[in-house]
C-alpha positions as CSV (number, residue, x, y, z in Angstrom):
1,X,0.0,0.0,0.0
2,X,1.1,3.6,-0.7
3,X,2.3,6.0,1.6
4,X,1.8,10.0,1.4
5,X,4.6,11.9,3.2
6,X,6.1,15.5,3.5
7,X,9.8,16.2,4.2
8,X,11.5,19.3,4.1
9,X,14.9,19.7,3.2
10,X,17.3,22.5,2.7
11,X,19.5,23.2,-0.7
12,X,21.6,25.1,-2.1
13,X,21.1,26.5,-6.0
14,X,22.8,28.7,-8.2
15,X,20.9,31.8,-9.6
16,X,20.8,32.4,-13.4
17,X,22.5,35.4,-12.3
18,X,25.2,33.7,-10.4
19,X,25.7,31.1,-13.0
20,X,26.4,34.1,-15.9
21,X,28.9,35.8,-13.4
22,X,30.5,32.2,-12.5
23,X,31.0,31.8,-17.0
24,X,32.1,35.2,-17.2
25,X,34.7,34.9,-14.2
26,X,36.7,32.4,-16.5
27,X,36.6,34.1,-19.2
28,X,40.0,35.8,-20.1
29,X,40.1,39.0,-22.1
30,X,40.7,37.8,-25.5
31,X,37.3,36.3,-25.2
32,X,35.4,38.7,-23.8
33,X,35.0,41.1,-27.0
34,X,33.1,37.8,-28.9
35,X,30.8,37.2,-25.4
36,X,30.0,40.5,-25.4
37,X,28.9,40.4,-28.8
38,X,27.0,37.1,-28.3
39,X,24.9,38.9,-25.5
40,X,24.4,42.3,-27.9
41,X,22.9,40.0,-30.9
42,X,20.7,38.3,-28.8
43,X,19.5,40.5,-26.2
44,X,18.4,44.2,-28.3
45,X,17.5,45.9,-24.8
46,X,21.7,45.6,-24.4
47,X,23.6,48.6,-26.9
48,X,27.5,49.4,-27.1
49,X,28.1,52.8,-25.7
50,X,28.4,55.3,-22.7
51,X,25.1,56.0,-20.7
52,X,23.7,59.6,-21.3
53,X,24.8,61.7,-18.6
54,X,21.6,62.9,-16.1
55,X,21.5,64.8,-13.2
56,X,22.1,61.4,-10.7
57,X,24.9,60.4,-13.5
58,X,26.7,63.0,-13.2
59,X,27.4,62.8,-9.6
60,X,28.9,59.4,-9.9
61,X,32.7,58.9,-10.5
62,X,33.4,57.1,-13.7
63,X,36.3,55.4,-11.9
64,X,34.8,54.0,-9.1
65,X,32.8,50.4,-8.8
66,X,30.0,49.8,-6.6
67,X,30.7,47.6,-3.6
68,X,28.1,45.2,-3.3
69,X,29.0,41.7,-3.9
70,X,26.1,40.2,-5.1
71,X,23.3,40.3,-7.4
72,X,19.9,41.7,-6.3
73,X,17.2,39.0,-7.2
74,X,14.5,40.7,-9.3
75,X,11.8,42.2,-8.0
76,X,8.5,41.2,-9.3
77,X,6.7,44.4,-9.7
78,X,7.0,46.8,-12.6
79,X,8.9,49.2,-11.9
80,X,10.1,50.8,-14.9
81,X,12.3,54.0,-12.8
82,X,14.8,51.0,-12.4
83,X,16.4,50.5,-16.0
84,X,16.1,54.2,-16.3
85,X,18.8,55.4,-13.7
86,X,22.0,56.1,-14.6
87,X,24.0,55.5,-11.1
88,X,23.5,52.1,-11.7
89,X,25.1,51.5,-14.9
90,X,28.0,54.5,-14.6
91,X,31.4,53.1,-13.9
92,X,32.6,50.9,-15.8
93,X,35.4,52.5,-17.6
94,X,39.0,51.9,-16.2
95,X,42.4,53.1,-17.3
96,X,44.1,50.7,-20.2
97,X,46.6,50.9,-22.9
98,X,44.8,54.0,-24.5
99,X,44.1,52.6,-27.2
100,X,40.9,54.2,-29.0
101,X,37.6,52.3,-29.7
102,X,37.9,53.1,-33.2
103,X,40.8,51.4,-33.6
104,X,39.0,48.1,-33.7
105,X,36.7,49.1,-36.3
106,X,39.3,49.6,-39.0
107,X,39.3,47.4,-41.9
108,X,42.5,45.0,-41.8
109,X,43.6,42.9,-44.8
110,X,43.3,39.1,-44.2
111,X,45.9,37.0,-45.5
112,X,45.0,34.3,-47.4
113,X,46.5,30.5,-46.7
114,X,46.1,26.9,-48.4
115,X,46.1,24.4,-45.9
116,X,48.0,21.6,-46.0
117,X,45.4,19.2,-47.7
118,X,44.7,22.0,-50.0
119,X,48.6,22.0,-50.9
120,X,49.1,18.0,-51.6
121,X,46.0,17.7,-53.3
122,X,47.5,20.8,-55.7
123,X,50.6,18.6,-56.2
124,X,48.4,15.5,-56.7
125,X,47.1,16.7,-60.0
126,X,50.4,17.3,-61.1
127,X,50.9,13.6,-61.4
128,X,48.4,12.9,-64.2
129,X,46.9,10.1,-62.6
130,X,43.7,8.7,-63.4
131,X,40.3,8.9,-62.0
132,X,40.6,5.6,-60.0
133,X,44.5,6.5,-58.8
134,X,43.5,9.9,-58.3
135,X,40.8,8.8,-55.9
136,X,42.9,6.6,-53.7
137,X,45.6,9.5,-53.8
138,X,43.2,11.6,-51.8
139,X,42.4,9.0,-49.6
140,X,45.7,9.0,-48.6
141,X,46.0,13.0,-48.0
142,X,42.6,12.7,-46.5
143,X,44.6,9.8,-43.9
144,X,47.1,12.4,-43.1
145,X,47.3,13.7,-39.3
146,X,48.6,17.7,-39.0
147,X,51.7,16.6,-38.2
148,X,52.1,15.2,-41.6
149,X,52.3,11.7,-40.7
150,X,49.8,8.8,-41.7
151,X,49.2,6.8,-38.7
152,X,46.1,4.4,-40.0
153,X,47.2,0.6,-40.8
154,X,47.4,0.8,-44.9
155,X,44.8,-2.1,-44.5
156,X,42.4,-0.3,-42.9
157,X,42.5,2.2,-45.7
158,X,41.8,-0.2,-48.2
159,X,39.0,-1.0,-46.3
160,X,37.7,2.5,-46.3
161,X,38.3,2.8,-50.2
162,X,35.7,-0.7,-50.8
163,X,33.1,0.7,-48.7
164,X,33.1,4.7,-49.6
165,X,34.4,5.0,-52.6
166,X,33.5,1.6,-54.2
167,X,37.2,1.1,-55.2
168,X,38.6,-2.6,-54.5
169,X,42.4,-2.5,-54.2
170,X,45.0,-3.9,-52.6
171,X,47.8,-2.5,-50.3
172,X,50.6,-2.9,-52.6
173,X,48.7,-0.6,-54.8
174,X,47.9,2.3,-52.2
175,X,51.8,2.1,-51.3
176,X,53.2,2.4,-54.6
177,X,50.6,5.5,-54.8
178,X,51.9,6.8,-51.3
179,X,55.7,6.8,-52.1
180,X,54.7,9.4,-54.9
181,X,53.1,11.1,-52.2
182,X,55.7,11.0,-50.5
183,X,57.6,13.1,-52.2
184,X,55.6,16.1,-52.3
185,X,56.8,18.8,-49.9
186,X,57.3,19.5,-47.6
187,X,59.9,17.3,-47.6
188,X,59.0,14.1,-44.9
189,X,54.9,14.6,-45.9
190,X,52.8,11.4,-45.7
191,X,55.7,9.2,-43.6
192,X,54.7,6.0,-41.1
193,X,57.0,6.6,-38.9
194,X,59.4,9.3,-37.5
195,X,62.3,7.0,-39.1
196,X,61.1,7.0,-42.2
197,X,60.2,10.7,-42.2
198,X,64.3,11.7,-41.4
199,X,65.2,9.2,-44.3
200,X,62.6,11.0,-46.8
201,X,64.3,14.0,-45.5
202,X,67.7,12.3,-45.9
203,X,67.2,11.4,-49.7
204,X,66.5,15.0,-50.8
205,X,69.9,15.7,-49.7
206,X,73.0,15.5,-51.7
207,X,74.5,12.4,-51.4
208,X,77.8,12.9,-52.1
209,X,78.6,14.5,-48.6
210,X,80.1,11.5,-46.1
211,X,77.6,13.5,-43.3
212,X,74.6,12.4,-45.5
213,X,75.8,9.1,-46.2
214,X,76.5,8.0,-42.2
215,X,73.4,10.0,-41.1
216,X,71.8,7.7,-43.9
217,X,73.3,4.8,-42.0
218,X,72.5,5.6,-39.0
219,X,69.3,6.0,-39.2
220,X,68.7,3.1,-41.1
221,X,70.7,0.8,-39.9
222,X,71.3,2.1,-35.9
223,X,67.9,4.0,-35.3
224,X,67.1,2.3,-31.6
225,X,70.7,3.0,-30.7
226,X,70.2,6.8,-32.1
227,X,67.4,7.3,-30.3
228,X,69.3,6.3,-27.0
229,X,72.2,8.6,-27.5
230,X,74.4,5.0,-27.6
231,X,76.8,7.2,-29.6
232,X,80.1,4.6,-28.7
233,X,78.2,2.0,-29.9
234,X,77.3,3.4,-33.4
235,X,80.4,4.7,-33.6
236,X,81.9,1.4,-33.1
237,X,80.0,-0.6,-35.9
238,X,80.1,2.2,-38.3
239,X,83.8,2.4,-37.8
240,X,83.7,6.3,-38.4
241,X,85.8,9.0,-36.5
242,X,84.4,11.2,-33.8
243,X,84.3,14.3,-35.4
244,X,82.5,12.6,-38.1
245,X,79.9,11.0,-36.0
246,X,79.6,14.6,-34.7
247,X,79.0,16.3,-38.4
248,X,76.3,13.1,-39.3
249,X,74.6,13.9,-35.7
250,X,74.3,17.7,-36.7
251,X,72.5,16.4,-40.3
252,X,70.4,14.4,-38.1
253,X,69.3,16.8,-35.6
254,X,68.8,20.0,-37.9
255,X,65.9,17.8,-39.7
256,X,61.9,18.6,-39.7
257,X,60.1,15.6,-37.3
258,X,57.0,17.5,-38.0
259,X,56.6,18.4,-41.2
260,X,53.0,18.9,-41.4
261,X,53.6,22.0,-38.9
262,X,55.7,23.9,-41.5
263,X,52.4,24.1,-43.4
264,X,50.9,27.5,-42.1
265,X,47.5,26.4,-43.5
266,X,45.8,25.9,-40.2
267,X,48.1,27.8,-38.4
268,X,46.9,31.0,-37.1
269,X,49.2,33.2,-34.8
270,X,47.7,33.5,-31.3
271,X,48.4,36.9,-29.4
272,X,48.4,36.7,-25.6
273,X,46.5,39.7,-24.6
274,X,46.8,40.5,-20.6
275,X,44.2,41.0,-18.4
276,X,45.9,43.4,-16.4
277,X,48.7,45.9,-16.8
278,X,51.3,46.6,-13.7
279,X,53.7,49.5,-13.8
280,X,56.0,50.6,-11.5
281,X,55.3,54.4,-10.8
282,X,58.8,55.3,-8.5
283,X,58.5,52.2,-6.5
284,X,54.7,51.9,-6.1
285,X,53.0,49.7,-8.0
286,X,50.1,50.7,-9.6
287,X,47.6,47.6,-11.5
288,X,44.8,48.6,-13.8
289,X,42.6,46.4,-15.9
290,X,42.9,46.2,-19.6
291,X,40.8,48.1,-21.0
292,X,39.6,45.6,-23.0
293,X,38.1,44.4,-19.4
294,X,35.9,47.3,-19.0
295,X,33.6,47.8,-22.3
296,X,30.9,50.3,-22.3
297,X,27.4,48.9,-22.4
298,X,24.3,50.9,-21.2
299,X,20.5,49.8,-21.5
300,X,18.8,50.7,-24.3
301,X,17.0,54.2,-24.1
302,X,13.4,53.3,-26.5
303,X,13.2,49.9,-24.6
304,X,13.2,51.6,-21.5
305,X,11.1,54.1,-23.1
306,X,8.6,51.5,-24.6
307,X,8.5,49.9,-21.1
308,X,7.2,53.2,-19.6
309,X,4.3,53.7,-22.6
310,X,2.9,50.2,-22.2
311,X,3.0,50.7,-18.1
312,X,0.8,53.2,-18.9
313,X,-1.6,51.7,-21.3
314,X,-4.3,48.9,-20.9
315,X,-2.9,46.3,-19.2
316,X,-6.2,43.8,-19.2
317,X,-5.2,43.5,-23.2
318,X,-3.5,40.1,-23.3
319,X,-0.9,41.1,-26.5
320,X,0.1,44.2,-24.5
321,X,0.9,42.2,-21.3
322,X,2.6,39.5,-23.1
323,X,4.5,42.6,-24.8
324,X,5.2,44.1,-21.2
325,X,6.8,40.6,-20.3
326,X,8.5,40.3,-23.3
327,X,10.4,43.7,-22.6
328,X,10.7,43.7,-18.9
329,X,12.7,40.4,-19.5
330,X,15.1,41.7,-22.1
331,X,15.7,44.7,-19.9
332,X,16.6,42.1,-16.8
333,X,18.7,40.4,-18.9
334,X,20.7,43.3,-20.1
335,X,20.6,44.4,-16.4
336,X,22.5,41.4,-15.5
337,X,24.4,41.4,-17.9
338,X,25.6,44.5,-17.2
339,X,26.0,43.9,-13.0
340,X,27.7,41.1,-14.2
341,X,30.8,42.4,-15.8
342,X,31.0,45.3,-13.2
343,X,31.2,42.5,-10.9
344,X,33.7,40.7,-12.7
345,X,36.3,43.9,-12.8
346,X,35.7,44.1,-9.2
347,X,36.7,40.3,-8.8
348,X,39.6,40.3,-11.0
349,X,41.2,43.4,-9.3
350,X,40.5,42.6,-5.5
351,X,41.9,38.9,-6.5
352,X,45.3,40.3,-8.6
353,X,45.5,43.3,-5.9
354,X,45.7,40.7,-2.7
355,X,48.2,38.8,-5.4
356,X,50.5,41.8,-6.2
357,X,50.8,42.5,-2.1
358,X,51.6,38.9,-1.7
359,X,54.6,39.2,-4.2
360,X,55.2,42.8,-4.0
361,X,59.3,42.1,-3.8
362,X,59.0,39.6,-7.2
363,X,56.8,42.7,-8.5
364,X,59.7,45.1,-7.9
365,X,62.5,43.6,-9.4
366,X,61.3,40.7,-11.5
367,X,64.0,38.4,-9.8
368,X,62.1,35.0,-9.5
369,X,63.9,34.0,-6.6
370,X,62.0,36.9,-4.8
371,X,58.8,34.9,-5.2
372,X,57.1,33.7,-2.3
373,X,55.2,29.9,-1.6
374,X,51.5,30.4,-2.9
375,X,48.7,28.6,-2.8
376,X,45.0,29.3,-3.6
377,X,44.1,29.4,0.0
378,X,46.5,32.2,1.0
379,X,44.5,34.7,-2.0
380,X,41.3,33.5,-0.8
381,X,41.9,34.3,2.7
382,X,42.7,37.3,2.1
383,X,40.0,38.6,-0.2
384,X,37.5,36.4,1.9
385,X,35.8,34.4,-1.1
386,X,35.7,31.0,-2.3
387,X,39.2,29.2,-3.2
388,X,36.9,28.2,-6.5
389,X,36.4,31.9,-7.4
390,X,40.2,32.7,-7.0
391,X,41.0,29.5,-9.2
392,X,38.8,30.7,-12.0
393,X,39.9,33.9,-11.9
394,X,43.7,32.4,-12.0
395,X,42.5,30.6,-15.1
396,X,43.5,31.2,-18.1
397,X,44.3,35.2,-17.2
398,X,47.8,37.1,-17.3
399,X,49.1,40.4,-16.1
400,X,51.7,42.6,-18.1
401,X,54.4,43.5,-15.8
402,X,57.8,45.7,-17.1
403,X,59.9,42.0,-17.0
404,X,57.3,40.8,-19.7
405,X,53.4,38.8,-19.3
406,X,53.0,36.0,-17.1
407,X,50.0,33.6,-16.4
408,X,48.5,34.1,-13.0
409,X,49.1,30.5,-12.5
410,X,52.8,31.2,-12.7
411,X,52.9,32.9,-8.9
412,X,51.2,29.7,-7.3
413,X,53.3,27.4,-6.1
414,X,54.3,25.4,-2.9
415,X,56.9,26.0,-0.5
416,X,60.4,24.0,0.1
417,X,61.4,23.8,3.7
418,X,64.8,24.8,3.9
419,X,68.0,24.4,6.2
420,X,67.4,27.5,8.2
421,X,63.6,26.3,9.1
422,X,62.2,28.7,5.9
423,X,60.0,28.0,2.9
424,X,60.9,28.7,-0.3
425,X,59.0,28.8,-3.5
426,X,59.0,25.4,-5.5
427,X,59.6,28.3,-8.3
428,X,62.9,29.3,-6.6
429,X,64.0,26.0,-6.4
430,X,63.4,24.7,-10.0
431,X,65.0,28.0,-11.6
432,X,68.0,26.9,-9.7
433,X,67.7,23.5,-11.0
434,X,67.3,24.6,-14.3
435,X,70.7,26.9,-13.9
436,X,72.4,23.4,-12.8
437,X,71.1,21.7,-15.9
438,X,71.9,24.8,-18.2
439,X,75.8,25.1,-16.6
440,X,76.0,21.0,-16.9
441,X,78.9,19.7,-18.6
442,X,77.0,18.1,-21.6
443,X,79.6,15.6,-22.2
444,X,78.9,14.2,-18.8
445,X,75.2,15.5,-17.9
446,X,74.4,15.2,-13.9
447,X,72.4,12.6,-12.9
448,X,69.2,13.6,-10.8
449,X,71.4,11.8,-7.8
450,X,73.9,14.7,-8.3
451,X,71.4,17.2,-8.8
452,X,70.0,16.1,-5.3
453,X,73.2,16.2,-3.6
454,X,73.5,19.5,-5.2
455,X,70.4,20.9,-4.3
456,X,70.9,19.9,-0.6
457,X,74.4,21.4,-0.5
458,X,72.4,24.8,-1.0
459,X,70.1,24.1,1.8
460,X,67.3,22.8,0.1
461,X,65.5,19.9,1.7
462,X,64.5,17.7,-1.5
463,X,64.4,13.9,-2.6
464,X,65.7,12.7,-5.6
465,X,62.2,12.1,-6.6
466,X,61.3,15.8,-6.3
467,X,64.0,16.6,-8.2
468,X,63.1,14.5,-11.0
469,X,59.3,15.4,-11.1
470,X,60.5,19.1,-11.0
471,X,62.6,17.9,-14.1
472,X,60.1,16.8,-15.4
473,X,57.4,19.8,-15.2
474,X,60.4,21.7,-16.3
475,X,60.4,19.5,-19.5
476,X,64.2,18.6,-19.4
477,X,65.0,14.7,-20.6
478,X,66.7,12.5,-18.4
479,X,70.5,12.4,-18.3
480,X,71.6,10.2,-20.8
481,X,69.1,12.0,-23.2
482,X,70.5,15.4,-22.9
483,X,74.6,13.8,-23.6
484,X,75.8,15.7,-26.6
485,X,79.1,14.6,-28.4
């Protein structure tokens, strides 16, 4: 038999409100401009521009943010005097690069670039094949990954040429196709394996140098020992000299393992724009955000205005409530919108302001071993929010700083005890491994036992197992990998 029963229970939910400040938090600056425009084609209550000045306008300060921390739930009667005052949308400009708004709208030429495919499949009709080859030839291009290598069994393409093209074959037939292929260029295009991508490269060379003929060997014959650094052992069954196991090396190593990066097809160049700018002013720092932070949107002036005529019209008419609804939620929306990136350039500053203190002395000077153990915790503490709100505001954001841009992320990091009972940054300590590696006799590289002892000799407290994860976040190979002849 069924029971009825009531129970109460408490939860916690996100407002839509919340929720659009929470996206808008992670969002660093060079993504901000598209948002924006997401929000201003799909919300029309929502313009681009400075607010008219008004009498309550005017005796706002343009450079000052308003200190509550949270958004005011909507109220649920009409009151239309609330999209209409201007001291709640002032303030949103801050100090930048100076650059002027107009200089975004100016027309700039776009450079036009085949991509890779586009580029084989050009050379591919220079090969006169026919229909059927010609089909299996851009199979092949169509196989290749964007570093230029085909890495799908040859079998597996045959397969796919039966059942999509209708073309029975046979893979002695799609390889004698894909040598052709392979030497298209960039030089290495359409290769297996890395091996046989330095040997394509290797063939294009002139053979007649004795560097070209043992860096032939070697790879061919003595690629697993290569790719060991077992340079006594090649040298040995090669029975070549040292200085010219040295000049085949250099062959070796000046070679493309990518090729299919050298295409710039679908290579775009990415510019790291900052989220903040610090300059030193005489020994006080002073942080602004970019102004690229603090756009200008106001609410638009007729929907505020057609707000206030249908207030006053006849509001038992069903098309003119449902047209009163339809208004008073695009003007809520822009609202938010609106408290929500004032928000978010109070958020970023109190969060990179408690950061800047923190590592005021690394700030000054630039000298990494100035910077202090960091964590989350210690920023949150201080600006008394969430460690989750300081970690998406570390996300993905940067500050400009007269030593050149860094991530946020770049100041976190945990402490080292040391000798004397202090912590240290594990920054500190991995710039001075990297100093260790960089001065290492390359001929004989330090082991990470050395680099322990090393390490401790300084004062530092670490285990050889530290060292080598630090190593290895500090993408540096392993001894016998970095051994140069």
């Amino acid at each position: 038999m069924q029971k009825l029963g009531l129970n109460q229970s408490l939860s916690q939910k996100l407002s839509p409100q919340q929720i659009q400040l929470i996206k808008l938090l992670q969002v660093p600056t060079a993504e901000l401009d598209a948002r924006i425009e997401e929000e201003l084609e799909i919300n029309p209550a929502l313009e681009e521009g400075k607010e008219e000045s008004s009498e309550e306008g005017d005796n706002e300060s343009e450079d000052e943010f308003d200190n509550a921390d949270e958004f005011e739930e909507g109220k649920d009667d009409l009151d239309v005097d609330d999209y209409l005052r201007d001291d709640d949308l002032g303030g949103y400009k801050m100090q930048g690069d100076g650059s002027s708004g107009n200089d975004d709208d100016r027309e700039m030429p776009i450079p036009m670039f085949s991509t890779l495919s586009e580029s084989l499949g050009t050379q591919l009709g220079f090969l006169g094949l026919n229909e059927r080859q010609t089909l299996i030839g851009q199979q092949l291009i169509g196989s290749i990954d964007n570093d230029g290598y085909i890495r799908r069994d040859l079998e597996a393409i045959v397969n796919d040429l039966a059942f999509s093209q209708n073309i029975e074959t046979n893979a002695e037939e799609v390889v004698n196709l894909l040598h052709r292929i392979q030497q298209f260029d960039p030089p290495g295009i359409a290769a297996r394996t890395l091996q046989e991508c330095l040997l394509l490269q290797l063939d294009r060379r002139d053979h007649s140098n004795p560097a070209v003929n043992n860096a032939i060997k070697i790879l061919d014959e003595h690629f697993e020992e290569f790719t060991k650094k077992h340079y006594d052992k090649i040298q040995k069954r090669l029975d070549i000299s040292d200085e010219q196991l040295k000049e085949a090396v250099k062959v070796i190593t000046r070679l493309n393992p990518k090729p299919g990066d050298s295409s710039s097809g679908d290579i775009r160049t990415q510019f790291l724009i900052p989220d903040f700018l610090l300059t030193n002013n005489n020994g006080k720092l002073e942080l602004t955000l970019n102004s690229r932070n603090a756009p200008e949107l106001k609410i638009s002036r007729s929907y505020a205005e057609m707000l206030d005529t249908y207030d006053k019209s006849n509001k038992k008419d069903k098309g003119i409530r449902e047209t009163v609804t339809f208004v008073k939620q695009k003007l809520d929306a822009a609202k938010w919108f609106i408290d929500a990136i004032k928000q978010r350039q109070q958020t970023l500053l109190k969060t990179m302001n408690a950061i800047v203190q923190f590592q005021y002395d690394f700030f000054l000077e630039g000298d990494e071993s100035k910077l202090r153990p960091m964590i989350l915790k210690d920023i949150a503490s201080r600006i008394d929010m969430d460690i989750s709100t300081v970690s998406r505001v570390a996300n993905s954001k940067s500050v400009q700083t007269e030593f050149g841009i860094y991530p946020l992320k770049y100041f976190f990091s945990e402490g080292i005890a040391t000798d004397s009972g202090e912590d240290v940054s594990s920054r500190e300590v991995k710039f001075i491994l990297k100093e260790f590696i960089d001065n290492e006799d390359k001929h004989t590289p330090l082991s990470d036992d050395k680099l322990e002892k090393m390490l401790n000799e300084k004062g530092y407290n670490i285990a050889r197992r530290t060292v080598a994860k630090y190593r290895e976040q500090l993408n540096i190979p392993v001894a016998r990998l970095r051994k140069e002849l």
